[in-house]
C-alpha positions, 0 to 999 in steps of 0.5 A: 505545441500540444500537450499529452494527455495526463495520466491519473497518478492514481493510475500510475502509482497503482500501475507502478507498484506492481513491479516488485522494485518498485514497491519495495523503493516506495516503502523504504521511502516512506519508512524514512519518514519514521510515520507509522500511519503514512507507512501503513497507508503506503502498504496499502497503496502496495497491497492493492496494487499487488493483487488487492487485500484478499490475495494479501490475507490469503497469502499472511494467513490474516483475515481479510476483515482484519487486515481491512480493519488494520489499513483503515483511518479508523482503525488505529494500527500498530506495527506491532499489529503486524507481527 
């Protein structure tokens, strides 16, 4: 019995949370989880999947430095950043 090819869960994950729901479900789940940084790090697994951080800069009225500096690991982020 052979086996399919595996998929990059990457890939998948990417491909995954362009479907609104999707995203929506991803980050409610990780919200679960009371972490800021994992939550931040979940929007912007949702971000790049959406059409990437410009697009979200653009669509905010944020720059997209700022917005590269808020999801960095380096960048210490806030909720309350956000608002």
């Amino acid at each position: 019995m052979k086996h399919p090819p595996s998929v990059d869960y990457n890939e998948w994950l990417k491909e995954t949370l362009r479907r609104p729901t999707e995203a929506a479900a991803f980050l409610e789940a990780v919200l679960e989880e009371r972490d800021e940084k994992l939550f931040l790090k979940a929007l912007r697994k949702v971000a790049d999947a959406q059409g990437g951080i410009a697009k979200l800069a653009a669509k905010v009225g944020c720059s997209r430095v700022a917005l590269y500096k808020i999801f960095s690991d380096r960048g210490n982020p806030e909720f309350t950043t956000l608002t």
